[in-house]
N, C-alpha and C positions, 0 to 999 in steps of 0.2 A: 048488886045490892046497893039498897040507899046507904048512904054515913052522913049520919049530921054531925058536925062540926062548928063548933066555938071559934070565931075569927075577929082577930082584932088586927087591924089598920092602923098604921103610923100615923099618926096626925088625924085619927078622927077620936071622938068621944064617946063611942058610941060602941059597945060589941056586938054582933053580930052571928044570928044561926046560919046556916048554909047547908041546904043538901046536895052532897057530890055523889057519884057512881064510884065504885071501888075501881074501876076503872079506868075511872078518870086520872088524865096527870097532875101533876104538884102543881105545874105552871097554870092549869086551866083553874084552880082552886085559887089562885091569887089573880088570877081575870075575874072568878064570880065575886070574891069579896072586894072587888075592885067598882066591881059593877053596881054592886049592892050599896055599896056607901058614895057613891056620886055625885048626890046632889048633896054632901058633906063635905066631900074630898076628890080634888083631880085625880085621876089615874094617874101611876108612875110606869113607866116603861123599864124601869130595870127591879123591879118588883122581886121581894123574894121570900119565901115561906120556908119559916121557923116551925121547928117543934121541939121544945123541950132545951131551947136553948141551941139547937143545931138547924144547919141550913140544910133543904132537902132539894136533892136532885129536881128539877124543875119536869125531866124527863121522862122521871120513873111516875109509875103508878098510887094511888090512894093507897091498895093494899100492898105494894111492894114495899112502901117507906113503912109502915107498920100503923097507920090510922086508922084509928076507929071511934065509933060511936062514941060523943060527948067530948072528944079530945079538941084543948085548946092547940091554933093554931097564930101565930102572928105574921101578917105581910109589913115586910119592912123595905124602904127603897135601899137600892146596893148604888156605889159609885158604878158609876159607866166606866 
């Protein structure tokens, strides 16, 4: 199933819709909105997606971490 998703980018100005697969992992969700804001913002390679104030598993799934429809999400760069 589709989920769109609210995603805001560290250092861009801009928020952003995004539709994932419930399927999709956490990690591939901070590749599209990576993707999506580019010609705003370089990619970060240690990239990591927030909800609700917590870091989520990069590994796990859209519906495992509990996302849904209209939920904001933030990618923020992590130290290396």
């Amino acid at each position: 199933m589709l989920v769109p998703l609210y995603g805001f980018l560290q250092g861009d100005t801009i928020g952003l819709m995004v539709l994932v697969r419930d399927h999709d992992k956490v990690g591939d969700v901070a590749e599209c909105l990576q993707q999506a804001a580019s010609v705003r913002v370089a990619p970060k390679r240690n990239a990591r997606v927030y909800f609700k104030g917590q870091a989520l598993d990069p590994e796990r799934t859209v519906a495992e971490v509990g996302l849904a429809a209209l939920d904001r999400v933030d990618v923020v760069e992590e130290e290396p």
